[in-house]
C-alpha positions as CSV (number, residue, x, y, z in Angstrom):
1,X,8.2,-4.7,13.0
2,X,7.2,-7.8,15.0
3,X,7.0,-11.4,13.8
4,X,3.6,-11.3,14.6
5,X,3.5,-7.9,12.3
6,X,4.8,-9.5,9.8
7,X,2.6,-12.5,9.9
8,X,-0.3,-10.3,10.2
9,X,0.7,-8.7,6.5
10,X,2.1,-11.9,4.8
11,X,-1.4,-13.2,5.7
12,X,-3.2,-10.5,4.3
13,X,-1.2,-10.7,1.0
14,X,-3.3,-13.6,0.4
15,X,-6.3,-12.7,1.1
16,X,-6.7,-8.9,-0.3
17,X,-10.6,-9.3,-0.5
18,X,-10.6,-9.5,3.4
19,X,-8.3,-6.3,3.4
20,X,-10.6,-4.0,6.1
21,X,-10.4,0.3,5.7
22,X,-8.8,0.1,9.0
23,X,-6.1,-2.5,8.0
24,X,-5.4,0.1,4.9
25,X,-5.5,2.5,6.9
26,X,-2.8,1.1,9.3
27,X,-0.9,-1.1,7.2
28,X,-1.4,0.3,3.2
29,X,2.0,2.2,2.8
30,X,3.7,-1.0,3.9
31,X,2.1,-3.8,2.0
32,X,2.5,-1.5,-1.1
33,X,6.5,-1.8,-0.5
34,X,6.1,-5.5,0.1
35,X,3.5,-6.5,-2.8
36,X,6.3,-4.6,-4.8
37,X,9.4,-6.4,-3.4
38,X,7.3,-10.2,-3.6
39,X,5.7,-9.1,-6.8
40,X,2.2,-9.5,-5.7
41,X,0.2,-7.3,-8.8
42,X,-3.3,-8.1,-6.7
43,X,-2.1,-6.8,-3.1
44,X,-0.4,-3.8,-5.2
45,X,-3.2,-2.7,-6.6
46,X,-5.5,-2.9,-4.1
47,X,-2.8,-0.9,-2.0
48,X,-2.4,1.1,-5.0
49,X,-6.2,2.1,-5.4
50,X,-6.6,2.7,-1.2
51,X,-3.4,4.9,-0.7
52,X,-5.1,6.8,-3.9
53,X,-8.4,7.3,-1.6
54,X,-6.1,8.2,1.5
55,X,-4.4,10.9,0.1
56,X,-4.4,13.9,2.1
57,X,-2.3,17.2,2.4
58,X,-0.2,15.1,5.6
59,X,0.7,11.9,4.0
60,X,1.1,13.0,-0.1
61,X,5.0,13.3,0.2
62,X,5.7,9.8,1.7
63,X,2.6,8.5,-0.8
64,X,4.8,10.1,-3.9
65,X,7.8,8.9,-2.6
66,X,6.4,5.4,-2.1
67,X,4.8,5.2,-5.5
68,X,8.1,6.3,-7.6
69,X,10.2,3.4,-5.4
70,X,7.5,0.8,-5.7
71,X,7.0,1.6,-9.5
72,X,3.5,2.7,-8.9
73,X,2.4,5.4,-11.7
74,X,-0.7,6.1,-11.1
75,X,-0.7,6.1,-7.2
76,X,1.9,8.8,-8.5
77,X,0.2,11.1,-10.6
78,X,-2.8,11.1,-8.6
79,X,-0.7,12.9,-5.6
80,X,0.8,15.2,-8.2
81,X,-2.5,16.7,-8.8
């Protein structure tokens, strides 16, 4: 990840209304982990709520891994069922 990546994500974390479909799509699984790690409950849940959306047969494993690291229950159970 570039320093302009990570500029890109900080500044999002700040403004999660501005948060595009496409910037979920891209960048959702990694500003779950980092909403988690800098304790950001608005960015996580919004992450937490998109991922939910996203879920498809390709991506649940690395979802339902993600959501039992980041503390993430629901995002959890929803890729259980």
């Amino acid at each position: 990840m570039t320093l302009a990546d990570m500029n890109l994500i900080f500044g999002m974390s700040f403004s999660v209304i501005s948060c595009s479909d496409e910037d979920m799509d891209k960048y959702g699984m990694h500003l779950l982990a980092l909403s988690h790690v800098f304790s950001v409950p608005k960015l996580k849940q919004r992450c937490t709520n998109g991922l939910a959306i996203r879920l498809t047969i390709e991506n649940v494993i690395d979802v339902l891994q993600l959501a039992r690291l980041c503390d993430a229950p629901d995002l959890h159970l929803k890729g259980m069922k």
